[in-house]
N, C-alpha and C positions, 0 to 999 in steps of 0.2 A: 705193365711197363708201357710207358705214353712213347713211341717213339710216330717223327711226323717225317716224310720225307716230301721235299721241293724237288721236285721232278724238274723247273724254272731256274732252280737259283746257279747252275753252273758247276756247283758242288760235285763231286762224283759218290754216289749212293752210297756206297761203299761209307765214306768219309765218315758222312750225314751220320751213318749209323751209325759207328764207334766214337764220333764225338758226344751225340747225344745218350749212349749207354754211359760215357766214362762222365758224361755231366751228371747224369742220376747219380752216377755213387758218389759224387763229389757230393753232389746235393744232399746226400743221406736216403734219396726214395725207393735207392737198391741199398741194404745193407748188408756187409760181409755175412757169407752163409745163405743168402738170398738165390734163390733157384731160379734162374732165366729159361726162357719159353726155349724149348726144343729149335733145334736149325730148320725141319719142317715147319712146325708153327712158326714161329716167327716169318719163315719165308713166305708161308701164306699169309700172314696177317697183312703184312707190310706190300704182298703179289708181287716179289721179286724172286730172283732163283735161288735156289736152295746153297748155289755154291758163293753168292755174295755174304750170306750169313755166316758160313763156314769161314772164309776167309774171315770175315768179322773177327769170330769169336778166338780164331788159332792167333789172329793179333794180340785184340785183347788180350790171353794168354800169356802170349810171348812177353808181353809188356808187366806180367805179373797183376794186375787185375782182375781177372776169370781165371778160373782152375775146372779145367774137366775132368770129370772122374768117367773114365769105362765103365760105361753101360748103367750110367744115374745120371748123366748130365753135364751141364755149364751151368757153374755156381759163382757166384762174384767169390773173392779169394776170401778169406777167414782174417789174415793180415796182409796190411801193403808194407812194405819195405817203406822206412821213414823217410825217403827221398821222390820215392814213389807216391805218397801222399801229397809233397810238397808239390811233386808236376802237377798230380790233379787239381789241385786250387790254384795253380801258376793257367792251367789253361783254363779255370772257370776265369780267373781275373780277366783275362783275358777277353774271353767271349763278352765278360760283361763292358769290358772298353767299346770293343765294337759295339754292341749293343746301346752304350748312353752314347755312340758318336751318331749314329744312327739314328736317334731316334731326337737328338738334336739338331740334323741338318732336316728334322719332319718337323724343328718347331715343339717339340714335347716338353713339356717342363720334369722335373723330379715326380712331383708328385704322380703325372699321368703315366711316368713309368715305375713306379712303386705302384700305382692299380695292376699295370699288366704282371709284374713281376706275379703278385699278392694272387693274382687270379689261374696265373700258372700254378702257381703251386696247389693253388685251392683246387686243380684238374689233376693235378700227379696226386693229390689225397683222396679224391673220389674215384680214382682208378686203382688205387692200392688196397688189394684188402690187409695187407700187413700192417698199415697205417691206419684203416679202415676199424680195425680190431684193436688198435693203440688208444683211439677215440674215444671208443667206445665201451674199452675194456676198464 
């Protein structure tokens, strides 16, 4: 799992992280039943504290997207409640507004944000071996 944080952007880390987890599953590159990195690991990977993760994941939780099981983990949820599905594409839409307004007051046309889009993902498929193994399976 690609998660990046902007230490710059204003955002509070916290944020960062449960939008860009709930954006994977929206995007399909976590998929229900998929096993996320420990509250340690992750808290090391990303060099934040172990209890920003925590909070993370008891949200996502709360929100019905992650399901922790005692003493196996934090797993994305198996199913989302049909409403629940609908937030998550309501806040990709979203992100992606911000994202073409953004990158049209840089001047960007369509096309040079379909390379970046195309190239994101092409980074979330070499980082997944679940995807990784879809490939090439």
């Amino acid at each position: 799992m690609f998660i990046r944080i902007e230490t710059s952007s204003g955002i509070p880390i916290t944020r960062q992280i449960m939008d860009q987890i709930r954006a994977h599953c929206a995007a399909g590159a976590l998929a229900p039943g998929d096993r996320l990195p420990s509250v340690r690991e992750l808290a090391r990977e990303l060099a934040v504290n172990q209890n920003t993760i925590l909070r993370v994941y008891e949200r996502l939780t709360s929100e019905g997207l992650l399901e922790r099981r005692h003493g196996d983990g934090t797993y994305v949820a198996q199913t989302l409640a049909p409403g629940r599905l609908r937030a998550q594409r309501d806040l990709l839409r979203q992100e992606v507004d911000r994202l073409v307004r953004r990158a049209a007051t840089l001047g960007l046309d369509a096309d040079a944000v379909h390379a970046l889009v195309d190239g994101a993902f092409n980074q979330i498929d070499r980082a997944s071996p679940r995807r990784k193994g879809e490939q090439h399976g």
